[in-house]
C-alpha positions in Angstrom: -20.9 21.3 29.2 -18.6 22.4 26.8 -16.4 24.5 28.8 -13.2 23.0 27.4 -13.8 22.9 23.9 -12.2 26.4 23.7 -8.9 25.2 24.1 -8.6 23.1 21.5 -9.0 25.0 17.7 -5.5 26.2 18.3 -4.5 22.0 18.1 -7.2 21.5 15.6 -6.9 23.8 13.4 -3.2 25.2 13.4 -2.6 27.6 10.9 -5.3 29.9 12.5 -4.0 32.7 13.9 -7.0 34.3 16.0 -10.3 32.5 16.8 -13.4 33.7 18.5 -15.1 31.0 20.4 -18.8 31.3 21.8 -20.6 28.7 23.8 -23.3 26.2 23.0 -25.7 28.3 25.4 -25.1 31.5 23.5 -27.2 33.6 21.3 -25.3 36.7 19.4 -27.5 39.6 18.7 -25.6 42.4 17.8 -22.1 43.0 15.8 -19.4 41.5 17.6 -16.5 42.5 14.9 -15.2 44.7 18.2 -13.8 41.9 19.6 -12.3 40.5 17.0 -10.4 43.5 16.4 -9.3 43.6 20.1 -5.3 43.5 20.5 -4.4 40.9 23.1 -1.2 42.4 23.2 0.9 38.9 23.4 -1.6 37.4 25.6 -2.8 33.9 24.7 -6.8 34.0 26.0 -9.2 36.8 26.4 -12.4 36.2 28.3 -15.8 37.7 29.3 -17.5 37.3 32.7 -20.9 35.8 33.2 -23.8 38.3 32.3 -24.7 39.9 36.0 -22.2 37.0 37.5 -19.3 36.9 39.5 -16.9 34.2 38.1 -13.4 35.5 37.7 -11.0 33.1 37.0 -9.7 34.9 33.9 -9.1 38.1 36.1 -5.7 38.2 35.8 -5.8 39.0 32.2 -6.3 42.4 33.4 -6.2 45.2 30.6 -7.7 42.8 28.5 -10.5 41.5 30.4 -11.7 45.2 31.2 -11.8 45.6 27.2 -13.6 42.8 26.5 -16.2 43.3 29.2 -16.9 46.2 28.4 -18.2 45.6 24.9 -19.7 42.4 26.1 -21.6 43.4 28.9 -22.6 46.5 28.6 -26.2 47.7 29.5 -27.7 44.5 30.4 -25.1 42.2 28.2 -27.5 43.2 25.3 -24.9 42.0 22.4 -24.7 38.7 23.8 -27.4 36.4 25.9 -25.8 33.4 27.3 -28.1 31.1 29.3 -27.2 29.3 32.2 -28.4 26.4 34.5 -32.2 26.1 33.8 -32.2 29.1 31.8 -30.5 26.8 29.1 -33.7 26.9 26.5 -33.5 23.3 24.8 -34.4 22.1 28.3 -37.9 20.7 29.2 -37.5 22.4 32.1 -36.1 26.5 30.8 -37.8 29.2 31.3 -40.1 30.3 28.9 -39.8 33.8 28.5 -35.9 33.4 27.6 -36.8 30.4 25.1 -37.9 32.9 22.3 -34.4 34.6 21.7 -32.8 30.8 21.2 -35.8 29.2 18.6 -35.8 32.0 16.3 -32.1 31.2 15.4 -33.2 27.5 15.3 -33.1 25.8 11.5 -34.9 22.9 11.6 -34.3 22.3 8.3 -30.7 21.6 9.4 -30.1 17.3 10.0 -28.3 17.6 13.4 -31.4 19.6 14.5 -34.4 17.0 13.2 -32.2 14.2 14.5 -31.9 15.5 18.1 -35.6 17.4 18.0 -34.0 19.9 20.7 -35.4 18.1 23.4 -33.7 16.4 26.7 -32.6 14.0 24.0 -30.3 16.6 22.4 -29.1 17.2 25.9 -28.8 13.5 26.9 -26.9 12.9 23.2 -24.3 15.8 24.1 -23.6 14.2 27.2 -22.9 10.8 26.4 -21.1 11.9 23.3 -18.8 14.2 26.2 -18.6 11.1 28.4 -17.4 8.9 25.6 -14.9 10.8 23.4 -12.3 13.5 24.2 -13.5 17.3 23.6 -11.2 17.3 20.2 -13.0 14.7 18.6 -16.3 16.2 20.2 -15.7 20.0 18.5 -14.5 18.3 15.3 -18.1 15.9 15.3 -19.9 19.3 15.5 -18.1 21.6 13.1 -17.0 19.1 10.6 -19.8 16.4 10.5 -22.7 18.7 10.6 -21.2 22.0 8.9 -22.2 24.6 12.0 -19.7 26.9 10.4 -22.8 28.8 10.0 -25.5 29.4 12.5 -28.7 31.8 13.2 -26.8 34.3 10.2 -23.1 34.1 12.4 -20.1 33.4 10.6 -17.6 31.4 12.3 -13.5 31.3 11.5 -12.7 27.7 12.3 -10.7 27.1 9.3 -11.3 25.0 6.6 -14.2 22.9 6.5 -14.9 19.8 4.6 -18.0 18.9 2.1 -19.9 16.8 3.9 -21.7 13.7 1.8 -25.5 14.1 2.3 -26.0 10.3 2.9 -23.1 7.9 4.0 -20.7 6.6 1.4 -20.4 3.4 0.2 -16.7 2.6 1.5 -13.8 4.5 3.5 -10.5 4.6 2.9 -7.5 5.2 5.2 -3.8 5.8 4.4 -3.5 9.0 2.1 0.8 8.5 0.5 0.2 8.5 -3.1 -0.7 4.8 -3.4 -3.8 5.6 -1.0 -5.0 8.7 -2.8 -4.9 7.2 -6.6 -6.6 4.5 -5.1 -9.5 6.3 -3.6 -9.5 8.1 -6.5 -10.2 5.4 -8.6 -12.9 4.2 -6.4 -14.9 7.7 -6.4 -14.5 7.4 -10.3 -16.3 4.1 -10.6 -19.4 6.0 -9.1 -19.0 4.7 -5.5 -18.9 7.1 -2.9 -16.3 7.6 -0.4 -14.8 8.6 2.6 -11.4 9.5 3.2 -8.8 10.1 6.3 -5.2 10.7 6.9 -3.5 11.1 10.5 -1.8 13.8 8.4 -4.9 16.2 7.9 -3.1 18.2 5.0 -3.2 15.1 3.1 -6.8 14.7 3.2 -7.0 18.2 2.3 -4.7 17.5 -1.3 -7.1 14.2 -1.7 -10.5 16.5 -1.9 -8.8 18.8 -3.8 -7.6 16.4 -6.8 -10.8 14.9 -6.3 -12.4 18.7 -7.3 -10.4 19.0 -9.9 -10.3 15.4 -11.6 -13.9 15.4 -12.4 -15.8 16.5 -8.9 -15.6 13.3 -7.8 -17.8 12.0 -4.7 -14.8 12.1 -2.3 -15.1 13.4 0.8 -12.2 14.2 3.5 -12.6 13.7 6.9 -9.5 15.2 10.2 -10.6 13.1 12.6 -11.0 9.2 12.8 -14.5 9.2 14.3 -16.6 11.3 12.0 -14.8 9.2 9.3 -15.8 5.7 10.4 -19.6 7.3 11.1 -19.7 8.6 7.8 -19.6 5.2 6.3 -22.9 3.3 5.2 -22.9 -0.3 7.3 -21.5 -2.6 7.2 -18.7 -0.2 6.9 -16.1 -1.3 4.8 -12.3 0.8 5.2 -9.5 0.0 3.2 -5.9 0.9 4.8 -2.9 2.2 2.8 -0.1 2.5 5.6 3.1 1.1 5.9 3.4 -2.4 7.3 4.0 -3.3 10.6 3.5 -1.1 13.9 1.4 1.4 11.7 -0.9 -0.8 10.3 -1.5 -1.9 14.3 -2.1 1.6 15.0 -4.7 2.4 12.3 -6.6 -0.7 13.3 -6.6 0.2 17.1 -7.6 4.0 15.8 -10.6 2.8 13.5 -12.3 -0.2 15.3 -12.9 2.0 18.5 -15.4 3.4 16.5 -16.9 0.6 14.4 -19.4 -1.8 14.8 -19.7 -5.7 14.9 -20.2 -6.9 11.8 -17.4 -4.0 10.0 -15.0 -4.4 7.9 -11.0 -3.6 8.0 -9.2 -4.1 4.4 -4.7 -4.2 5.0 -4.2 -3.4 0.9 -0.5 -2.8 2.1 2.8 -4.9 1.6 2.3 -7.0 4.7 3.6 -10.0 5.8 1.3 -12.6 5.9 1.1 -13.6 9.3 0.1 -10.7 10.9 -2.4 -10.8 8.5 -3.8 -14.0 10.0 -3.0 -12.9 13.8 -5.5 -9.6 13.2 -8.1 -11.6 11.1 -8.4 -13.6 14.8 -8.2 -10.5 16.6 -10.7 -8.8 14.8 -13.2 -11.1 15.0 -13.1 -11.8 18.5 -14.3 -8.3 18.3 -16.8 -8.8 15.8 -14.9 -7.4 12.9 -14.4 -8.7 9.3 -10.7 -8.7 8.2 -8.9 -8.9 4.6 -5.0 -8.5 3.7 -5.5 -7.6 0.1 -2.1 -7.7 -2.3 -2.6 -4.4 -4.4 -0.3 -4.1 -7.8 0.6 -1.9 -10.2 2.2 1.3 -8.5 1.0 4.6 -8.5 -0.8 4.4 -12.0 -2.6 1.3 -11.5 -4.2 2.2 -8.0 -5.8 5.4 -10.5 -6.7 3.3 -13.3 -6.8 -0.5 -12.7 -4.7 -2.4 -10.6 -4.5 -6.2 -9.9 -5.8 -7.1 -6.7 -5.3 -9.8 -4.7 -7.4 -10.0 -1.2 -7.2 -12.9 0.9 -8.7 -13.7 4.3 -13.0 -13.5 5.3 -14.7 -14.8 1.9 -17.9 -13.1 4.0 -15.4 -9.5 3.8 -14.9 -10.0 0.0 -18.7 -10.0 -1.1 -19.0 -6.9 1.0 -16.9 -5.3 -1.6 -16.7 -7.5 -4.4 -18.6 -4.8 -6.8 -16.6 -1.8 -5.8 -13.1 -4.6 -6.5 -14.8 -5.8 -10.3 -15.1 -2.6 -11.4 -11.7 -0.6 -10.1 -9.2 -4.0 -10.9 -7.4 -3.9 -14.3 -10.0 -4.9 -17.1 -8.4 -7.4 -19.2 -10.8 -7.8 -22.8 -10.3 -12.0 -22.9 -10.5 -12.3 -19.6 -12.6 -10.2 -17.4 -11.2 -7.7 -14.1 -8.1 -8.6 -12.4 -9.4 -9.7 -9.0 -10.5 -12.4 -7.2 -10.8 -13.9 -3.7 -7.7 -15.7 -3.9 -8.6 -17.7 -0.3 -8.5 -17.9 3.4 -5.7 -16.4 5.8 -3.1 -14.6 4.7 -3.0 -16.2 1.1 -4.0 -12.5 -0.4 -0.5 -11.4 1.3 1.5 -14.2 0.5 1.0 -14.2 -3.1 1.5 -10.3 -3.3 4.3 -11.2 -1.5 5.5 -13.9 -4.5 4.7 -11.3 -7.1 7.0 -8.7 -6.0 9.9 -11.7 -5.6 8.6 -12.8 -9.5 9.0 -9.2 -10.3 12.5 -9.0 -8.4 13.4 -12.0 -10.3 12.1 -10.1 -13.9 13.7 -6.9 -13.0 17.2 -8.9 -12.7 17.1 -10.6 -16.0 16.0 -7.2 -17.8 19.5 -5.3 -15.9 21.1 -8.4 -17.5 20.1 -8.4 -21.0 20.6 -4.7 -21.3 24.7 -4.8 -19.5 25.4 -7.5 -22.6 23.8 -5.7 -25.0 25.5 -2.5 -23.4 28.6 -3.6 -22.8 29.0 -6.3 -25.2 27.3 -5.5 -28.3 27.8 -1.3 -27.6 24.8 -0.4 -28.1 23.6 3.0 -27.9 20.4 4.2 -25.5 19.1 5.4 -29.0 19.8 1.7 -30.0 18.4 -0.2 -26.9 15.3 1.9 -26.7 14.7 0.8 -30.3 15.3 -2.9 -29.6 13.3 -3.1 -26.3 10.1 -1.3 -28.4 10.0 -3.9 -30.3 10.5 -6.7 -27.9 7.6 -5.4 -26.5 5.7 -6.1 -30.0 6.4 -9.8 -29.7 6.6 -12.9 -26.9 8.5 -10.0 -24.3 5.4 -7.8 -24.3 5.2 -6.6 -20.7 5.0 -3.8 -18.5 8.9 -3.9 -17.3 9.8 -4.3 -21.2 8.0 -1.1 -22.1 9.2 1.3 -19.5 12.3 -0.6 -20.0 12.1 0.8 -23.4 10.8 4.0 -21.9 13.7 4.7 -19.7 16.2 4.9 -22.3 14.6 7.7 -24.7 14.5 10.3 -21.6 17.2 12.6 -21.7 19.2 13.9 -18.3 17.1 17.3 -17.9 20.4 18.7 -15.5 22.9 17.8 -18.1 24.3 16.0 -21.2 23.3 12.8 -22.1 20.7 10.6 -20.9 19.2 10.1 -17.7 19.6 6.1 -16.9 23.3 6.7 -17.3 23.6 9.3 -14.4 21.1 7.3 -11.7 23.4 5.7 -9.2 24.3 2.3 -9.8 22.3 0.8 -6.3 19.4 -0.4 -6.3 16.8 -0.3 -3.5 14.4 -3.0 -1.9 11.6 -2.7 0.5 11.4 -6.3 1.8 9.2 -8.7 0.2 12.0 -10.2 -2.3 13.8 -11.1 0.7 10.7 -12.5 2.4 9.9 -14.6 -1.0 13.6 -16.0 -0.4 13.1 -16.6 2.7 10.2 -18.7 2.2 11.3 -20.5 -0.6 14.0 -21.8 2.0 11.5 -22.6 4.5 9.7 -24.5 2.5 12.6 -26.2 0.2 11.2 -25.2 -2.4 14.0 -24.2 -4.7 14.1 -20.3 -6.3 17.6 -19.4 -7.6 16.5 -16.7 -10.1 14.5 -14.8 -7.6 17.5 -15.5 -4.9 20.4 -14.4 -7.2 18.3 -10.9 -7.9 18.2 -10.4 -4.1 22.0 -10.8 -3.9 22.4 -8.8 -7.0 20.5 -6.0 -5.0 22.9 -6.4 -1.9 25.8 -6.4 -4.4 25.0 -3.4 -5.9 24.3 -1.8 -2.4 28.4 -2.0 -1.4 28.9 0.7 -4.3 32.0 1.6 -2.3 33.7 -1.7 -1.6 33.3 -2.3 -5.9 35.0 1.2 -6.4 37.8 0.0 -4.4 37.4 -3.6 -5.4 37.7 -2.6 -9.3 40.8 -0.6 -8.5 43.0 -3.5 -7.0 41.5 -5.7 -9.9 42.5 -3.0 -12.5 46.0 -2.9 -11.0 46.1 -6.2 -11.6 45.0 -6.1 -15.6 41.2 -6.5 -14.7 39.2 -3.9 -16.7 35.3 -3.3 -16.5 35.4 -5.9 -19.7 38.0 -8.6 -20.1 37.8 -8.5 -23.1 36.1 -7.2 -26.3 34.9 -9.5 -28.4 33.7 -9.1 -32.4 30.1 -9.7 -32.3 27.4 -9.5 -34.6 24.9 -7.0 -33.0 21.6 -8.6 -34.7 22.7 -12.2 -33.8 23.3 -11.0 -30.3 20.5 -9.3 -30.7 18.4 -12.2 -31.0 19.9 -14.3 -29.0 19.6 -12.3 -25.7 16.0 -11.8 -26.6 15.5 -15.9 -26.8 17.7 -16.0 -23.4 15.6 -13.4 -21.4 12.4 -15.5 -22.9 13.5 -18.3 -21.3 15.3 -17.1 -18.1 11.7 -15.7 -17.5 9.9 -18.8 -18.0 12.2 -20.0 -14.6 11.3 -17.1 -12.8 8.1 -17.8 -12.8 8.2 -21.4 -12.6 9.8 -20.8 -9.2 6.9 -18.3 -8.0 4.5 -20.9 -8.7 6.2 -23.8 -7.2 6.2 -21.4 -4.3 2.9 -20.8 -3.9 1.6 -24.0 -4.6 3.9 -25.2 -1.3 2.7 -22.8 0.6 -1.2 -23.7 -0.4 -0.4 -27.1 0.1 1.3 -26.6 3.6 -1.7 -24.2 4.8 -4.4 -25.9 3.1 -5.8 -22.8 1.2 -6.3 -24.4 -2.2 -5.1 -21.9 -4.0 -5.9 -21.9 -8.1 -2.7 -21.0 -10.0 -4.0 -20.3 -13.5 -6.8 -17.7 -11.7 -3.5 -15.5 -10.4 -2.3 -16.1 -13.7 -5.3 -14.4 -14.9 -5.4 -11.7 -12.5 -1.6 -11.1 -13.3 -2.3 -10.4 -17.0 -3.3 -6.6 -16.2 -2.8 -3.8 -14.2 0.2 -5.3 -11.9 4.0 -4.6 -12.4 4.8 -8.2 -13.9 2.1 -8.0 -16.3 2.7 -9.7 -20.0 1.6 -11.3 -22.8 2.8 -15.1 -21.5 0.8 -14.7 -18.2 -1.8 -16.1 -20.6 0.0 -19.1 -21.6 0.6 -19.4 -18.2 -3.1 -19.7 -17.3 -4.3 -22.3 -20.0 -0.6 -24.6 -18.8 -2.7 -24.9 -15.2 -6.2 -25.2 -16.8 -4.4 -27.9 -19.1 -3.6 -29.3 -16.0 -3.9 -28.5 -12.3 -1.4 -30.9 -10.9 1.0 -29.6 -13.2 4.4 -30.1 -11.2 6.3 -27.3 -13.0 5.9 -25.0 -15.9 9.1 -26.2 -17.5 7.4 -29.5 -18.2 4.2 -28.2 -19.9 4.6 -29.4 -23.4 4.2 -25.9 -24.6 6.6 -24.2 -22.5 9.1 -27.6 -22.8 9.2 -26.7 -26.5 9.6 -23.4 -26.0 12.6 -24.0 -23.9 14.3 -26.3 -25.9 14.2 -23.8 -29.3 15.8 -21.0 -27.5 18.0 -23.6 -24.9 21.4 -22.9 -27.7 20.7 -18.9 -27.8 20.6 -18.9 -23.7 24.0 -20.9 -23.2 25.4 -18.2 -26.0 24.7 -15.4 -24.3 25.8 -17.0 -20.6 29.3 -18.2 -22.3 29.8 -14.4 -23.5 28.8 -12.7 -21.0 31.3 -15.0 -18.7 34.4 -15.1 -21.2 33.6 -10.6 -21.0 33.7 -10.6 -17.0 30.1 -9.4 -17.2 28.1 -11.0 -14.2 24.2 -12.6 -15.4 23.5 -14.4 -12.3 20.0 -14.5 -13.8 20.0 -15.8 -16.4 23.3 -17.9 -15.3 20.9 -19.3 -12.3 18.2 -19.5 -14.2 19.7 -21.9 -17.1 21.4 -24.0 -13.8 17.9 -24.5 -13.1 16.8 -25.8 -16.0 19.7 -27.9 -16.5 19.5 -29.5 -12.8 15.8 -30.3 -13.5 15.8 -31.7 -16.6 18.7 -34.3 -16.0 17.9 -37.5 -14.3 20.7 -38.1 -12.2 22.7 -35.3 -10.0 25.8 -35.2 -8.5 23.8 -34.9 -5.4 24.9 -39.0 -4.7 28.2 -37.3 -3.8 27.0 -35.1 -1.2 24.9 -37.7 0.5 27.7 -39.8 0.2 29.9 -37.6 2.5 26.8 -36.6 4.6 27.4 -40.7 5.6 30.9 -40.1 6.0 31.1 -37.8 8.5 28.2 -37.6 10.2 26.3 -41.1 9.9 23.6 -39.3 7.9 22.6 -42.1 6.2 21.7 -42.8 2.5 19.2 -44.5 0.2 20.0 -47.3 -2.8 19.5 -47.0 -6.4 18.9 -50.8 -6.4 16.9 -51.9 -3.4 14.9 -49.7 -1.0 15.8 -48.9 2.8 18.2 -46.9 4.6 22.1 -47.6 4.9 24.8 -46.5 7.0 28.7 -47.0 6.0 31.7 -47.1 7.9 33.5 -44.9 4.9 36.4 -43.7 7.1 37.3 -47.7 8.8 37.1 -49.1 5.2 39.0 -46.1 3.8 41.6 -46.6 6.3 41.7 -50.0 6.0 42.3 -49.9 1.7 45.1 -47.2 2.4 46.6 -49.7 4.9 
């Protein structure tokens, strides 16, 4: 039955260089180390024959087959029983005088052996399991799952094996980068059991390990898809950690060939939100619950608390609602930073709006430290000072702090201090430009979070601005145009009031965003709750998400944040500092398309009427586009050009 399984420990476990396979039907009774020390002289199998048979297929091994045999074999193959056909003594059927040599290496005391009572039910078991799976993931079920590194006193090489839970865990995780371990990690932590797998089987292998020495935690690794997903109490529950896209396809089609109706698949990757929806359908027309679930906070928050944000089966989320409460971001006023945030693809979507928040955040930050910088001069020493205590006050954030951070560590290859030697080009991953994208689709208008996504593709055509700065230079363009007397504490201050407010757009936009999108997909989505869930553990976390929250309990409806009475105020006290800092940084040369877009923003909003008439007005000239009155209602039509011509006749 198992005649194949010998070929495959050299695929399963690779770093083996010799391994000595016996088969199911085969009872050792005396040493066998001779064989193992047996020099197959290049040769890639050796082989026995059949006690008192005459099957020679492996004849051609020559030397080596003679060697073998003859330690093997020997006077009546007394070092090694195998049984054959009817002979085979787990069978109803064997004979019994053969049975006795098999049942005293039996332990019953072993699970695999109660469960499958070594009758024709073990029999029947190994066959359907044969008829079902591939050999690899058979020989893998038997050495892994049920620990037969060890049987009847014989010690088998097979590599290294993997603690086995003694009763399924509460929840599996797949996806192993360093995203997927901290986050399992976490889990196992909290108390809750669980199982982990990587296509990569040396990362599951550095997961179990950290898992040892963090604490012993109750993590346990799994190489092979199957015996993970069966490890898993049911309704299994397995959360994914892979890239978006094709991969996350491929882990789904891997796993849910070997779960059950009723089983749960979590996507806690960057996704976009429409594949979400398209495998929540897929899944459940086989049965299968689906989340997409927006995880934030980088590396440290998936190990200590991170802001989660699942979306899709409300019927998914309670079957891992008390594993998400207690490994979210715990917030003192306000409880764990998670909740079902609604149907679909809404968990994606406002991950999704985060990151282009955070993009948007990021961008104003660059800003306020290139004035300050190259402006005010101000040292690292100097900037790491002021950005500290920012963070005491109405900046306090996680960007402000490693902000701070980031300018007190020192180059450890040179002089001087590292931020100044990272190249000037900044990387992106996606989801800012799908935020952008969205904010188009649905006219909803985002300049902040726009202008940091061309800032990124700016900074990307590093060599176009080295050659671009030296034509400008030949032409009497320096890096600053010119260097203006400044009073470092009043700029100071003033950049601080103008980052405060630049902010307060960028997250404006995010929520007008959001709400759009709920609106257009019907998902009722509750702004001040992802306000909430925002306040700890994700990147974009700070002190104002909290203002943020009671604005939308003051009022659901609320049309935008700049209008809150709270936040209006707050806008119009720091409105002088903001245009301050624009005018400077413009009349230096120095580019804040931030803050610049952001105070556009503002300024656009709060005015009554726009040039925007204009436009219309020649949207009618050329192309009969038709406009509205200010004085009665209806749509008009103008002959502009006949008239025009006709007044310059």
């Amino acid at each position: 039955m198992l005649n194949h399984l010998r070929f495959y420990p050299p695929e399963i476990y690779p770093k083996l260089h010799k391994t000595l396979f016996f088969d199911n039907d085969v009872v050792v009774q005396k040493e066998f180390t001779g064989l193992w020390r047996i020099d197959l002289d290049g040769k890639v199998n050796g082989a026995v024959e059949t006690c008192f048979g005459s099957f020679h297929r492996y004849a051609e091994l020559g030397d080596v087959k003679s060697a073998l045999n003859s330690i093997i074999t020997g006077r009546a193959c007394a070092a090694v029983v195998r049984y054959n056909g009817n002979m085979k003594p787990w069978l109803d059927i064997a004979m019994n005088q053969y049975k006795n040599l098999w049942t005293k290496c039996v332990d019953n005391d072993m699970e695999f052996v109660q469960t499958c009572n070594f009758g024709l039910q073990l029999n029947t078991t190994l066959a359907a399991l044969l008829s079902r799976h591939t050999m690899k993931s058979c020989v893998r079920m038997f050495f892994l799952r049920y620990g037969l590194e060890s049987f009847c006193g014989l010690s088998l090489s097979i590599g290294k094996s993997m603690a086995a839970p003694s009763k399924p865990t509460r929840i599996g995780l797949a996806g192993l980068a360093v995203m997927g371990q901290n986050l399992a990690l976490n889990i196992a932590e909290k108390g809750f059991p669980i199982s982990v797998y990587n296509r990569t089987t040396s990362k599951v292998d550095e997961t179990v390990e950290r898992a040892k020495k963090e604490g012993d935690l109750p993590l346990y690794g799994f190489h092979d898809p199957e015996s993970f997903v069966q490890s898993i109490q049911k309704p299994r529950v397995i959360i994914m950690l892979v890239k978006a896209g094709a991969p996350v396809d491929q882990t789904i089609k891997t796993l849910s060939a070997y779960m059950e109706k009723g089983d749960c698949i979590i996507d806690g990757g960057n996704e976009w939100y429409e594949n979400t929806e398209r495998r929540e359908k897929a899944m459940a027309e086989l049965g299968l619950l689906y989340l997409g679930m927006g995880v934030s906070g980088g590396e440290e928050g998936a190990r200590h608390g991170p802001s989660l944000m699942p979306g899709g089966s409300f019927e998914a989320y309670k079957y891992i609602e008390d594993i998400l409460l207690k490994v979210a971001a715990q917030v003192p006023d306000s409880g764990p930073c998670v909740t079902f945030v609604g149907k679909g693809g809404s968990g994606n979507f406002v991950k999704m709006v985060h990151n282009g928040i955070e993009y948007g955040d990021m961008q104003l930050i660059a800003e306020a430290y290139d004035v300050l910088k190259s402006v005010g001069k101000l040292s690292n020493e100097e900037l790491q000072n002021v950005f500290s205590e920012w963070n005491k006050g109405e900046l306090l954030s996680f960007l402000i702090e490693i902000t701070a951070d980031i300018f007190g560590i020192k180059d450890d290859k040179g002089d001087g201090y590292l931020v100044d030697k990272v190249l000037d080009k900044t990387g992106m991953k996606g989801t800012g430009k799908w935020t952008v994208q969205q904010a188009a689709d649905l006219s909803v208008a985002a300049p902040t979070i726009a202008s940091s996504l061309d800032a990124r593709f700016l900074s990307g055509l590093k060599e176009e601005r080295v050659e671009a700065a030296k034509v400008f230079k030949a032409g009497g363009f320096g890096e600053i145009l010119t260097d203006q007397v400044v009073d470092k504490n009043k700029l100071i201050d003033d950049v601080r009031q103008a980052l405060y407010a630049s902010k307060i757009c960028s997250y404006a936009q995010g929520m007008n965003l959001i709400r759009a999108k709920s609106i257009e997909k019907g998902w009722d989505l509750k702004l001040g709750e992802l306000a909430r869930i925002w306040k700890g553990g994700c990147i974009i976390r700070a002190v104002f998400l909290d203002r943020i929250k009671k604005a939308y309990d003051r009022n659901p409806d609320l049309a935008n944040l700049l209008v809150d009475p709270e936040f209006a105020k707050e806008i119009i006290e720091r409105h002088s500092a903001w245009r301050r800092v624009v005018c400077l940084a413009i009349n230096s040369g120095i580019s804040t398309p931030g803050m610049s877009s952001s105070l556009a923003y503002f300024d656009t909003y709060r005015r009554e009427r726009l040039p925007a008439n204009l436009v219309q007005a020649q949207r009618d000239y050329f192309g009969a586009h038709t406009y509205e009155r200010v004085d009665t209602e209806g749509s008009f039509h103008t002959e502009w050009f006949k008239i025009a011509r006709e007044l310059k006749n």
